[in-house]
Backbone atoms as SQL, in Angstrom:
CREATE TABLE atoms (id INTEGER PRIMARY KEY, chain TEXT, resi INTEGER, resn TEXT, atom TEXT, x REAL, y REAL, z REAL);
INSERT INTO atoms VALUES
  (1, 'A', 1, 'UNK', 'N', 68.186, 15.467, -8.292),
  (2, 'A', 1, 'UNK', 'CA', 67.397, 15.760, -9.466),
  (3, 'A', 1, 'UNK', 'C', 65.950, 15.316, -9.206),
  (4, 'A', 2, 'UNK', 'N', 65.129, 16.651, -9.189),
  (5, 'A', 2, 'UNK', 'CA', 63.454, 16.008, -9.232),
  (6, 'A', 2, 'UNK', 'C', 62.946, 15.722, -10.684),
  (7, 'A', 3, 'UNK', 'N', 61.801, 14.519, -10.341),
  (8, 'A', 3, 'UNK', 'CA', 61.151, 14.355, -11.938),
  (9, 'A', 3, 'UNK', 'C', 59.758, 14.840, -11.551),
  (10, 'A', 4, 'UNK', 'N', 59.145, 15.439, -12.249),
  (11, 'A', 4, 'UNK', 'CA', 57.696, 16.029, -12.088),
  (12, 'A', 4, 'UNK', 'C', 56.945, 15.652, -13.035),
  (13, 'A', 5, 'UNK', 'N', 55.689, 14.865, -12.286),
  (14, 'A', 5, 'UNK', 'CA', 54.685, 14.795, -13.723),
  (15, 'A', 5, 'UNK', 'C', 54.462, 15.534, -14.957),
  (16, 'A', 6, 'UNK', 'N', 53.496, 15.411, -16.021),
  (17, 'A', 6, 'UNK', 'CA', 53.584, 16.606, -16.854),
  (18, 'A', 6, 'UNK', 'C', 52.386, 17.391, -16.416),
  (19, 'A', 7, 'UNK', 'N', 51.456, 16.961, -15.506),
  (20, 'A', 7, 'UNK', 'CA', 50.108, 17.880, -15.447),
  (21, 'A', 7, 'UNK', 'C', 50.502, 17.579, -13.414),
  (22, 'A', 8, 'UNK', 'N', 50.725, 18.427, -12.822),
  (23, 'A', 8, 'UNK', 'CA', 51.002, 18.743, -11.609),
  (24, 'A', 8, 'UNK', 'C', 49.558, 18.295, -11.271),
  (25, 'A', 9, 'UNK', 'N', 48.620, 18.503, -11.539),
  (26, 'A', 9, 'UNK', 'CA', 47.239, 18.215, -10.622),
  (27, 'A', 9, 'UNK', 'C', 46.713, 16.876, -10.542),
  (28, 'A', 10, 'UNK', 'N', 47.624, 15.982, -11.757),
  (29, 'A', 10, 'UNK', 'CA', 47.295, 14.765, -11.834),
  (30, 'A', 10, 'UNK', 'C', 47.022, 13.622, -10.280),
  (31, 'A', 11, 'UNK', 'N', 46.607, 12.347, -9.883),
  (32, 'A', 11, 'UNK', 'CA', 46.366, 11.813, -9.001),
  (33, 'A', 11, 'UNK', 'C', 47.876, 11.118, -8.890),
  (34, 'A', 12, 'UNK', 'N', 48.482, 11.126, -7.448),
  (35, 'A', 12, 'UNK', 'CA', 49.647, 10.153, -7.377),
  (36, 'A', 12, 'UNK', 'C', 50.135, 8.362, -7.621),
  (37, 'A', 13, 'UNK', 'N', 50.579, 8.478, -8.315),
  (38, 'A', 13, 'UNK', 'CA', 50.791, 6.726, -8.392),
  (39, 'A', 13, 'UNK', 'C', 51.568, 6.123, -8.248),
  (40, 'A', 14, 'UNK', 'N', 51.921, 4.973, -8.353),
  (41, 'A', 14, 'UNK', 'CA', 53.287, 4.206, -7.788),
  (42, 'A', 14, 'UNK', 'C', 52.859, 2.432, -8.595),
  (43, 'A', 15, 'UNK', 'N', 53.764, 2.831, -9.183),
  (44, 'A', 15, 'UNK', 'CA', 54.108, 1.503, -10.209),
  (45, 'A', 15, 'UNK', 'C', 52.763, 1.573, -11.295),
  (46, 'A', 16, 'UNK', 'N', 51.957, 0.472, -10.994),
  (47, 'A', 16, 'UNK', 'CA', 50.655, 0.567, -11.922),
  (48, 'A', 16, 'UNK', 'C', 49.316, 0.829, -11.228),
  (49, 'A', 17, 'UNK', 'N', 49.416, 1.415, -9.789),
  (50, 'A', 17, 'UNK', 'CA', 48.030, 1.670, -9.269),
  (51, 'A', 17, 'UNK', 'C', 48.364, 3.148, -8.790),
  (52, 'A', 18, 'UNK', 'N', 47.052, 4.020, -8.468),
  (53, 'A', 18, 'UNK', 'CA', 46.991, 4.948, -8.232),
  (54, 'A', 18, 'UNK', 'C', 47.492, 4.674, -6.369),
  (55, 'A', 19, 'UNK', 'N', 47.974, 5.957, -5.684),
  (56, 'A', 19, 'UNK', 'CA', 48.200, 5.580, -4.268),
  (57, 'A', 19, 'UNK', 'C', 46.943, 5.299, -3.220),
  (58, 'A', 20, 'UNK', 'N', 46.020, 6.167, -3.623),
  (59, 'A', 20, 'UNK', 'CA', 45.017, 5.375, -2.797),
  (60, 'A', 20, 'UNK', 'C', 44.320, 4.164, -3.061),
  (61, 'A', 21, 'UNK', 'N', 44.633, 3.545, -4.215),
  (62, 'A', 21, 'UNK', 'CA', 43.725, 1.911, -4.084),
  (63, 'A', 21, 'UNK', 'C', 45.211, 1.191, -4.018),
  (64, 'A', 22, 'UNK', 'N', 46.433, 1.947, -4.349),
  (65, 'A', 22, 'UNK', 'CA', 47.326, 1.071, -3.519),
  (66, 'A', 22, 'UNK', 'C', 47.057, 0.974, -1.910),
  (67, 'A', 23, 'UNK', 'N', 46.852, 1.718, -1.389),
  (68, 'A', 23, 'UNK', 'CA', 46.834, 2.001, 0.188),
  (69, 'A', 23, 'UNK', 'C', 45.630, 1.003, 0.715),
  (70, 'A', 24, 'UNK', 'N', 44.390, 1.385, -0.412),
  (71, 'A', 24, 'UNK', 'CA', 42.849, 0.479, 0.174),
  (72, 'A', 24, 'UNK', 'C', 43.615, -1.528, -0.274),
  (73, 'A', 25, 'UNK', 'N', 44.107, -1.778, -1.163),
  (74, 'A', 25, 'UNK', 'CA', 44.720, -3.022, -1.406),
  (75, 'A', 25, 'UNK', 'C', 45.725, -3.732, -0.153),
  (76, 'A', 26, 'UNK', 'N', 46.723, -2.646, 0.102),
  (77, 'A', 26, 'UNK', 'CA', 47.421, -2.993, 0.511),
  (78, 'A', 26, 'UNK', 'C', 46.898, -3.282, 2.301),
  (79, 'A', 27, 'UNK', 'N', 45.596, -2.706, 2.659),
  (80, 'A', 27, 'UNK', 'CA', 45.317, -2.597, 4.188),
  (81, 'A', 27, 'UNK', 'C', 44.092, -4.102, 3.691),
  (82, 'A', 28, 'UNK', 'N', 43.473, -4.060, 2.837),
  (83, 'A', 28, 'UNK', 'CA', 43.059, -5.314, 2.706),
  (84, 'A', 28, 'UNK', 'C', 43.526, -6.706, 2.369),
  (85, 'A', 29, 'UNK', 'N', 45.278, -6.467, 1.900),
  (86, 'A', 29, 'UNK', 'CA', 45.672, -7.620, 1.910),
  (87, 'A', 29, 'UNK', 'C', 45.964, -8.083, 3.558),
  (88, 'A', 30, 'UNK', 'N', 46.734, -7.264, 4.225),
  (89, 'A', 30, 'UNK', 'CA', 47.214, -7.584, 5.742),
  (90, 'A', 30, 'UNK', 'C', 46.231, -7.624, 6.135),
  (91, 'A', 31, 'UNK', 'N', 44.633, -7.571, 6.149),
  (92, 'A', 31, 'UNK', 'CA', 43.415, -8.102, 6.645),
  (93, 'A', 31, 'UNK', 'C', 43.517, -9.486, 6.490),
  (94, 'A', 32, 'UNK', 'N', 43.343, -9.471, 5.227),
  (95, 'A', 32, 'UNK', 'CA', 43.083, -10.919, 4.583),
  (96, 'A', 32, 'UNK', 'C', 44.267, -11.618, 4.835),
  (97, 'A', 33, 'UNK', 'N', 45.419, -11.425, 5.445),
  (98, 'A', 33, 'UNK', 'CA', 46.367, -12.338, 5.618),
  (99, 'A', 33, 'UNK', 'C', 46.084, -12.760, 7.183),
  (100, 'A', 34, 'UNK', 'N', 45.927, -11.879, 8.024),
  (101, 'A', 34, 'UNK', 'CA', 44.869, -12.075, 9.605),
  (102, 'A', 34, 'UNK', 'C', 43.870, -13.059, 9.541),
  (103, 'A', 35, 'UNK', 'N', 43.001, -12.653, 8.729),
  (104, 'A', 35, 'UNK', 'CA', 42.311, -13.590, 9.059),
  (105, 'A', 35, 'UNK', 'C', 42.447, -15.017, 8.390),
  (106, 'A', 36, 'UNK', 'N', 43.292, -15.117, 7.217),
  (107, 'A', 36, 'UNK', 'CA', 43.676, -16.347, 6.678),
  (108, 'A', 36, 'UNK', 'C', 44.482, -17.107, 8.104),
  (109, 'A', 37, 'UNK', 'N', 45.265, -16.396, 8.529),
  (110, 'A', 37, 'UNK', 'CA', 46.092, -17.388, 9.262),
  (111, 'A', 37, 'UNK', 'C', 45.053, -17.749, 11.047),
  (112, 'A', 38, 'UNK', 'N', 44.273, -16.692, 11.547),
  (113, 'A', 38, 'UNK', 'CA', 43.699, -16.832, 12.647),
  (114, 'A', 38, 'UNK', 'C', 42.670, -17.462, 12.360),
  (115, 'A', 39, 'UNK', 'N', 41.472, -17.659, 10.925),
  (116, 'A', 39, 'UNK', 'CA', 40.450, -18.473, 11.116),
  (117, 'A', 39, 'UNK', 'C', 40.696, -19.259, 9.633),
  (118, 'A', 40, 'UNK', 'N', 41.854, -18.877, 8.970),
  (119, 'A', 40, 'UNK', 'CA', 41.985, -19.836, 7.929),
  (120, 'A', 40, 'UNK', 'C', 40.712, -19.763, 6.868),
  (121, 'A', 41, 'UNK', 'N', 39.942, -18.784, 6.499),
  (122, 'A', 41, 'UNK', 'CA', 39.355, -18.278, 5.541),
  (123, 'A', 41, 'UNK', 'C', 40.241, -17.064, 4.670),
  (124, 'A', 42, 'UNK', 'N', 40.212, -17.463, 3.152),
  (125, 'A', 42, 'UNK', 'CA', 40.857, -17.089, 2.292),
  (126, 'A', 42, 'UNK', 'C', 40.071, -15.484, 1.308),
  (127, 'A', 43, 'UNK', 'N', 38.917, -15.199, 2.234),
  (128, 'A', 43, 'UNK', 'CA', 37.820, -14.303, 1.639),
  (129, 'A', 43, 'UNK', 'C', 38.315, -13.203, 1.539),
  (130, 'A', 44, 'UNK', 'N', 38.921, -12.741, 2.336),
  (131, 'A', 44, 'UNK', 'CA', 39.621, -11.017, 2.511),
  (132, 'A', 44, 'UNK', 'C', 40.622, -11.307, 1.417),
  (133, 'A', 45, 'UNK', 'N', 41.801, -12.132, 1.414),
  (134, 'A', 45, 'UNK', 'CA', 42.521, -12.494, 0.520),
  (135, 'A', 45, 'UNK', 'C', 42.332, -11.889, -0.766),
  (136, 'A', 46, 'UNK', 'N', 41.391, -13.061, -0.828),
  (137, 'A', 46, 'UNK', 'CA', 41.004, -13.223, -2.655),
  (138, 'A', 46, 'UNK', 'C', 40.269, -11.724, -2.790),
  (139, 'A', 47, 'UNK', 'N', 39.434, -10.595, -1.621),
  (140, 'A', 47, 'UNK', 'CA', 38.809, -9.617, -2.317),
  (141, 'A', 47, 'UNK', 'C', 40.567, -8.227, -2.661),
  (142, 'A', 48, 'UNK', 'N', 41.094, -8.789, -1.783),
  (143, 'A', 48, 'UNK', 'CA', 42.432, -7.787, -2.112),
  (144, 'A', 48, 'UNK', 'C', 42.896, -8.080, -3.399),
  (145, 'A', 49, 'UNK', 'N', 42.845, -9.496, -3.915),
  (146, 'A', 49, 'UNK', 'CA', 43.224, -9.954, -4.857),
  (147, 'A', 49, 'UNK', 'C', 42.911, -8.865, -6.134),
  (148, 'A', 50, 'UNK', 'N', 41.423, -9.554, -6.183),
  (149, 'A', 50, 'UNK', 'CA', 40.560, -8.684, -6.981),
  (150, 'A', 50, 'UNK', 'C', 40.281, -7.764, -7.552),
  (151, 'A', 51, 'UNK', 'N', 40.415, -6.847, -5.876),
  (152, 'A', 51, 'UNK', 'CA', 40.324, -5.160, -5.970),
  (153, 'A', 51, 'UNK', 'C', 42.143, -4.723, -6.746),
  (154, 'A', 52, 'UNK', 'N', 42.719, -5.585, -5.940),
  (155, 'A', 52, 'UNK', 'CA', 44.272, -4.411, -7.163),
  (156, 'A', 52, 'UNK', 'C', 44.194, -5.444, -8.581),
  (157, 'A', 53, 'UNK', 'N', 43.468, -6.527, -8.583),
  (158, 'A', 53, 'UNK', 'CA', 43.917, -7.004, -10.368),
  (159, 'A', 53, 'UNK', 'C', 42.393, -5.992, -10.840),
  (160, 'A', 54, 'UNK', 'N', 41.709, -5.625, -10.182),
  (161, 'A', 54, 'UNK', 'CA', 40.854, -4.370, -11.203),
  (162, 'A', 54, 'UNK', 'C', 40.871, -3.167, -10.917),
  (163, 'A', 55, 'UNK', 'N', 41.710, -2.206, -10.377),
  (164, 'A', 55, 'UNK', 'CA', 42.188, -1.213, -10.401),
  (165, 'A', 55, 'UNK', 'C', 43.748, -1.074, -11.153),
  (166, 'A', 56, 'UNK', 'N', 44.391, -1.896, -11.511),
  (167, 'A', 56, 'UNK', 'CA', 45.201, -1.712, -12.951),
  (168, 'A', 56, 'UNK', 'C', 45.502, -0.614, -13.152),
  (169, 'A', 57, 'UNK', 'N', 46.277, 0.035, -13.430),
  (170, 'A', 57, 'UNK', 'CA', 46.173, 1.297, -14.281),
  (171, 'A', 57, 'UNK', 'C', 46.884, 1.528, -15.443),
  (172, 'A', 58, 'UNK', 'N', 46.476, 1.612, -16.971),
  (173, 'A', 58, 'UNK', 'CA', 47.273, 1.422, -18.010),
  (174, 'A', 58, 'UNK', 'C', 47.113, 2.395, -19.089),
  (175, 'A', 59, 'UNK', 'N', 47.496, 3.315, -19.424),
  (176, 'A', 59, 'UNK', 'CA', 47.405, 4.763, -19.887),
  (177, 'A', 59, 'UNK', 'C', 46.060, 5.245, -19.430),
  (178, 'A', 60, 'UNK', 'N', 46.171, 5.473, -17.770),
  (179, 'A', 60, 'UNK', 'CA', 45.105, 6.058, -16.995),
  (180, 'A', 60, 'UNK', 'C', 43.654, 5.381, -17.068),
  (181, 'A', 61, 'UNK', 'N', 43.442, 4.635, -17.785),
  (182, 'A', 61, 'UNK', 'CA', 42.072, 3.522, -17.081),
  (183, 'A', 61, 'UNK', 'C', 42.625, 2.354, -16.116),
  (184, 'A', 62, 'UNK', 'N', 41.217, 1.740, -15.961),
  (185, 'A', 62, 'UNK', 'CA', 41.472, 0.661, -15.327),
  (186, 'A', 62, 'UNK', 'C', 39.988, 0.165, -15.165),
  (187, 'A', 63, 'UNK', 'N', 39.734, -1.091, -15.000),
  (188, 'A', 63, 'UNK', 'CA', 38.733, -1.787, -15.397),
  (189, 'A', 63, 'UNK', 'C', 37.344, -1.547, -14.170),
  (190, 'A', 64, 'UNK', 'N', 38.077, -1.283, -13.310),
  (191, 'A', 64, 'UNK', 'CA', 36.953, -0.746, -11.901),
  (192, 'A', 64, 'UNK', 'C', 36.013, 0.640, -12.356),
  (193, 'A', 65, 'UNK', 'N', 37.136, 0.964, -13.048),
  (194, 'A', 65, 'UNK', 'CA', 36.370, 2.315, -13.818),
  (195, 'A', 65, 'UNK', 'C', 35.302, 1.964, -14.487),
  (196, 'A', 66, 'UNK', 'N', 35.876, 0.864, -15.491),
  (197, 'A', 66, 'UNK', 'CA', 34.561, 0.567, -16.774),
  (198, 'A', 66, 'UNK', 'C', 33.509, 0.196, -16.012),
  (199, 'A', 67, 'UNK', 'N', 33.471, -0.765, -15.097),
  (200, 'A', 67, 'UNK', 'CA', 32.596, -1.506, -14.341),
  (201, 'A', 67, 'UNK', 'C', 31.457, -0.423, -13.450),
  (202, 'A', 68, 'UNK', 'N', 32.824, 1.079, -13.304),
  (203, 'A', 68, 'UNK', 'CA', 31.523, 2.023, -12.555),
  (204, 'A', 68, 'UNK', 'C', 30.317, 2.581, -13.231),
  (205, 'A', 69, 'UNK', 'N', 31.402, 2.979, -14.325),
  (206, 'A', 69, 'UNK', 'CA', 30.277, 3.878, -15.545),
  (207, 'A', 69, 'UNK', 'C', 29.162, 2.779, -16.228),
  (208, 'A', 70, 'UNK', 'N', 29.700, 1.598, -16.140),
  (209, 'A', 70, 'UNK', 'CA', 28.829, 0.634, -17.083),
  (210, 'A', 70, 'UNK', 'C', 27.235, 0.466, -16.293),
  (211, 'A', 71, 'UNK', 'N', 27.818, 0.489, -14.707),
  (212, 'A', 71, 'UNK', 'CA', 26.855, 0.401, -13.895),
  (213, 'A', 71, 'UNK', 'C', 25.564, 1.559, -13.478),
  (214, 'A', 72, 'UNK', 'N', 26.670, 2.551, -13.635),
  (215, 'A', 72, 'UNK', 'CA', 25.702, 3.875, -13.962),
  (216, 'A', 72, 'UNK', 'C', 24.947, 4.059, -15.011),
  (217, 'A', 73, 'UNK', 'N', 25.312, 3.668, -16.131),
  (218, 'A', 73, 'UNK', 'CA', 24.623, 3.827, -17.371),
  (219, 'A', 73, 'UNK', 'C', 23.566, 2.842, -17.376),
  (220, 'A', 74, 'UNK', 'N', 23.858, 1.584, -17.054),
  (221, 'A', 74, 'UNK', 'CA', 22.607, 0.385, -17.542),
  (222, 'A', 74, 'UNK', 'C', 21.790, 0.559, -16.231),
  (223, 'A', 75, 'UNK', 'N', 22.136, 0.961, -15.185),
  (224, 'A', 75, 'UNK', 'CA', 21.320, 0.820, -13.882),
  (225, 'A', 75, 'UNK', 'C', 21.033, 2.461, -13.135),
  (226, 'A', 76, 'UNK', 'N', 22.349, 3.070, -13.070),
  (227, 'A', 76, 'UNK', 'CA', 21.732, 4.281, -12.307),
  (228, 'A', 76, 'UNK', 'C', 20.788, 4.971, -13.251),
  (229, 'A', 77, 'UNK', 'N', 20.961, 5.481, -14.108),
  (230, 'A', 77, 'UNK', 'CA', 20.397, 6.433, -15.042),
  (231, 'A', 77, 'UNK', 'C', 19.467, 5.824, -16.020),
  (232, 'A', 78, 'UNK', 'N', 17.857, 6.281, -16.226),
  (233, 'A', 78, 'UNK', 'CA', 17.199, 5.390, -16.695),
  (234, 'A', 78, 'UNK', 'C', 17.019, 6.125, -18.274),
  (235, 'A', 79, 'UNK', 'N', 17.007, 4.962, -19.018),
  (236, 'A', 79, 'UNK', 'CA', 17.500, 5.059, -20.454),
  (237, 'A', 79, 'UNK', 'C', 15.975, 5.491, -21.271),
  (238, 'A', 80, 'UNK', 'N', 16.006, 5.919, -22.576),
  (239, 'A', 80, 'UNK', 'CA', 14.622, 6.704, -22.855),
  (240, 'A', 80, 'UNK', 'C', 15.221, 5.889, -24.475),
  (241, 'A', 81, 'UNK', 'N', 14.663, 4.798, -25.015),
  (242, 'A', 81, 'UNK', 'CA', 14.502, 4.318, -26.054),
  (243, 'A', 81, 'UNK', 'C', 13.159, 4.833, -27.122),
  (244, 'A', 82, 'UNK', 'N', 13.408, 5.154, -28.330),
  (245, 'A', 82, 'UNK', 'CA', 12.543, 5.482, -29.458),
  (246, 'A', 82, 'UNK', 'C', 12.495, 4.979, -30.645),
  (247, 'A', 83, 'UNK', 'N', 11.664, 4.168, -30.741),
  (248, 'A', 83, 'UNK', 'CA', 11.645, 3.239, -31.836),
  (249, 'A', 83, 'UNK', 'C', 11.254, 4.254, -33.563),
  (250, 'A', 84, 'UNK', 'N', 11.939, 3.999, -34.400),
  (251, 'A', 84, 'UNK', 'CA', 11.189, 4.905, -35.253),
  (252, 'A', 84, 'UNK', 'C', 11.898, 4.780, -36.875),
  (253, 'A', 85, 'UNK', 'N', 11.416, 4.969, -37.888),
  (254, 'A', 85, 'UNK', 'CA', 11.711, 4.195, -38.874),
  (255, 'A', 85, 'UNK', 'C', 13.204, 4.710, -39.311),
  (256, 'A', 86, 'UNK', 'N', 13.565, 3.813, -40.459),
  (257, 'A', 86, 'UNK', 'CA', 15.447, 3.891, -40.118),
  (258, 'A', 86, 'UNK', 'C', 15.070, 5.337, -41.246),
  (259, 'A', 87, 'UNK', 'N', 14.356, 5.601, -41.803),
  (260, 'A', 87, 'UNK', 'CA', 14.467, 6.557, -42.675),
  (261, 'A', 87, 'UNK', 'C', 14.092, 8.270, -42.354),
  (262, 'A', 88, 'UNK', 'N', 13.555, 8.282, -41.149),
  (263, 'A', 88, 'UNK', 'CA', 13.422, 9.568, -40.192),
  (264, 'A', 88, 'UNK', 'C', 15.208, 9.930, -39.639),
  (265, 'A', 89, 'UNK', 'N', 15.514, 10.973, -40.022),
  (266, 'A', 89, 'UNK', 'CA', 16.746, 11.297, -39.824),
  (267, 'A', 89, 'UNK', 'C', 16.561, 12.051, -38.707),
  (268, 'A', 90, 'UNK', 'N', 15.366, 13.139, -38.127),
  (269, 'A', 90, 'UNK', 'CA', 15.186, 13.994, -37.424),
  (270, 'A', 90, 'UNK', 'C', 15.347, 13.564, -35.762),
  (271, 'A', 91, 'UNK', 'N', 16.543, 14.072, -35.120),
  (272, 'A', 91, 'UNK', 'CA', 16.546, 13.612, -33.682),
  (273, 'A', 91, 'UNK', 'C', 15.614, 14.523, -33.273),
  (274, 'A', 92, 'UNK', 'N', 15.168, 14.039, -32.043),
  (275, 'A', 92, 'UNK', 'CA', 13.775, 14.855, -31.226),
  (276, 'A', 92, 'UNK', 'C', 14.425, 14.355, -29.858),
  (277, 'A', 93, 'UNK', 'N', 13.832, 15.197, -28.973),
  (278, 'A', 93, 'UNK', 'CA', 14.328, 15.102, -27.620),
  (279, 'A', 93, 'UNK', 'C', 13.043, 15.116, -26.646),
  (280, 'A', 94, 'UNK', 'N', 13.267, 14.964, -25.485),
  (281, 'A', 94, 'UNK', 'CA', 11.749, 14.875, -25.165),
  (282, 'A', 94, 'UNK', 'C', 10.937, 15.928, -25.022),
  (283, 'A', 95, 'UNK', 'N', 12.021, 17.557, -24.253),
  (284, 'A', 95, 'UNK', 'CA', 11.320, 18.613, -24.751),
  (285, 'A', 95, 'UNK', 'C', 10.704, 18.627, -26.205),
  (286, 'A', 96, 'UNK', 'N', 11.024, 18.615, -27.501),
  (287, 'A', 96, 'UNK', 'CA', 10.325, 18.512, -27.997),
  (288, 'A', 96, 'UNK', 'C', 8.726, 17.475, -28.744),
  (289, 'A', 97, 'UNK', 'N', 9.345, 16.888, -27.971),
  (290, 'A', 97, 'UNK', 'CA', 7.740, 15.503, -27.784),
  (291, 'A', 97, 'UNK', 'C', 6.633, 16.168, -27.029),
  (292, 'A', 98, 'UNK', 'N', 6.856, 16.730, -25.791),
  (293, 'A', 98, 'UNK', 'CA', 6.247, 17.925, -24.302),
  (294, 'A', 98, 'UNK', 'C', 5.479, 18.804, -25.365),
  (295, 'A', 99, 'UNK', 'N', 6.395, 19.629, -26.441),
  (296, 'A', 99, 'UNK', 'CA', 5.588, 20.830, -27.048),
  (297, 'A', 99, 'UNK', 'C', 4.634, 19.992, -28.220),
  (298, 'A', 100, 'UNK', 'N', 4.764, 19.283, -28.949),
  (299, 'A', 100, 'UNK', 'CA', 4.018, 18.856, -29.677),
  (300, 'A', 100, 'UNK', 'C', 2.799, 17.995, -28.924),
  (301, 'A', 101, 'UNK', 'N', 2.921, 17.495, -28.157),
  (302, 'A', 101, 'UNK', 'CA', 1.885, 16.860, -27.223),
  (303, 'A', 101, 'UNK', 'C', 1.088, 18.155, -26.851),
  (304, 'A', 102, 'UNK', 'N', 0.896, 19.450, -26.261),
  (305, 'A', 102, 'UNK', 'CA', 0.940, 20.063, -25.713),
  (306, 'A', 102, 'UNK', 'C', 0.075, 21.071, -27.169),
  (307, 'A', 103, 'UNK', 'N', 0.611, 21.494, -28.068),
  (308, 'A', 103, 'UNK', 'CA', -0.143, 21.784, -28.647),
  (309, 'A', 103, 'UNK', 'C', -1.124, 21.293, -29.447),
  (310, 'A', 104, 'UNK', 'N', -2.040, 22.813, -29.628),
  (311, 'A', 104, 'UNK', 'CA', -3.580, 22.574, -29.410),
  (312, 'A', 104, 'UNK', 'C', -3.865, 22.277, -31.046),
  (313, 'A', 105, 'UNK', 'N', -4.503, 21.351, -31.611),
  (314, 'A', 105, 'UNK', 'CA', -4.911, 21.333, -33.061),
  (315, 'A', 105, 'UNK', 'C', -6.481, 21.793, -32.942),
  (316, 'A', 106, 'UNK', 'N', -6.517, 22.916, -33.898),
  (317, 'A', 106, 'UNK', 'CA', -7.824, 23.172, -34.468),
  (318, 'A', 106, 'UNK', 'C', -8.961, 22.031, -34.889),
  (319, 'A', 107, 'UNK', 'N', -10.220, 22.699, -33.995),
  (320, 'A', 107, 'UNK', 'CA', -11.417, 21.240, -34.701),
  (321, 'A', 107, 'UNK', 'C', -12.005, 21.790, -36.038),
  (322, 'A', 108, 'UNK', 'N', -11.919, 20.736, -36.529),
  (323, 'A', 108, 'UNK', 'CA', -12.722, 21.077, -38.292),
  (324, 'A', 108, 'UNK', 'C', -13.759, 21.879, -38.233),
  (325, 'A', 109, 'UNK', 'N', -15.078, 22.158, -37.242),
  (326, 'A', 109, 'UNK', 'CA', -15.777, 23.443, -37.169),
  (327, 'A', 109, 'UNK', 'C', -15.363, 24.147, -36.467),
  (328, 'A', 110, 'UNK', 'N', -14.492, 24.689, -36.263),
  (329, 'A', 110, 'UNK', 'CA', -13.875, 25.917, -35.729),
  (330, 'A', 110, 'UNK', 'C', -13.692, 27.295, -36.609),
  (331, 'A', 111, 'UNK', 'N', -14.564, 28.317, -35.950),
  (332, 'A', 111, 'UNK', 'CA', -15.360, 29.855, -36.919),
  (333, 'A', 111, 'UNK', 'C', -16.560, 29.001, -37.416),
  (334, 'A', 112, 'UNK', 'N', -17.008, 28.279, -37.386),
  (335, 'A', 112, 'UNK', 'CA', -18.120, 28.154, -37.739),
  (336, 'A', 112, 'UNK', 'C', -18.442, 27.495, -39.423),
  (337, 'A', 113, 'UNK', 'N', -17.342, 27.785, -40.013),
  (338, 'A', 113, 'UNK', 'CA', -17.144, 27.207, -41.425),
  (339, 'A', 113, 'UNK', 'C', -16.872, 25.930, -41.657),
  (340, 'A', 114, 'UNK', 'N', -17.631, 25.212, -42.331),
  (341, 'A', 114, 'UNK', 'CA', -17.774, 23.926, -42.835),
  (342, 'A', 114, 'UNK', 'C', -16.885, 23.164, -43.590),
  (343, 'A', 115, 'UNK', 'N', -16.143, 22.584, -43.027),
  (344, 'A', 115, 'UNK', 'CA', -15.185, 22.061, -43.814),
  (345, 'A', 115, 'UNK', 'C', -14.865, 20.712, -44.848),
  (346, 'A', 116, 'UNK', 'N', -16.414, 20.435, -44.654),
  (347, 'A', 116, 'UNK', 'CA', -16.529, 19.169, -45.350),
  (348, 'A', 116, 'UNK', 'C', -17.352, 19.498, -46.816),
  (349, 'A', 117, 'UNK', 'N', -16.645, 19.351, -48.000),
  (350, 'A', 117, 'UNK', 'CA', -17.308, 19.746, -49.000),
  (351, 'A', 117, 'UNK', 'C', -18.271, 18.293, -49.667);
């Protein structure tokens, strides 16, 4: 009897990690067990540790995830803040900041007519 996921295209997993950060965990623990026992540093260890207690997987997240996007958002991608009173409801985008910058306002003698009474 086969059991089949419900979405066939989904990524393979096995227990609570996906198979490839099982595979990247599992080649960094037998690192980190090498070199624990040949130079008795615990560094590879503890990063195998690490890497499978934050790759988790628990109705399809896992915390390596949050940590990517969080990093993309506050650092890769640069953020465009607009200060503006709480009572302006109107979102604006920067194209429209471009066209209003951009257009031309009429000078008060313009045709020649006097506009100052």
């Amino acid at each position: 009897m086969y059991i089949y996921p419900d979405d066939l295209k989904a990524a393979p997993t096995l227990w609570l990690w996906r198979l490839r950060d099982l595979t990247a965990g599992g080649l960094l623990a037998v690192f980190g067990v090498v070199t624990l026992t040949q130079f008795g540093t615990p560094l590879f260890a503890a990063i195998a540790a690490l890497y499978l207690f934050l790759t988790v997987r628990i109705e399809d997240a896992c915390i390596l995830d949050f940590i990517r996007k969080a990093g993309v958002y506050f650092i890769g991608r640069p953020q465009l803040y607009r200060w503006a009173s709480p009572f302006q409801l109107e979102v604006t985008t920067n194209e429209d900041c471009r066209k209003k910058k951009e257009k031309k306002h009429p000078l008060p003698d313009a045709g020649g007519a006097d506009h100052r009474a």
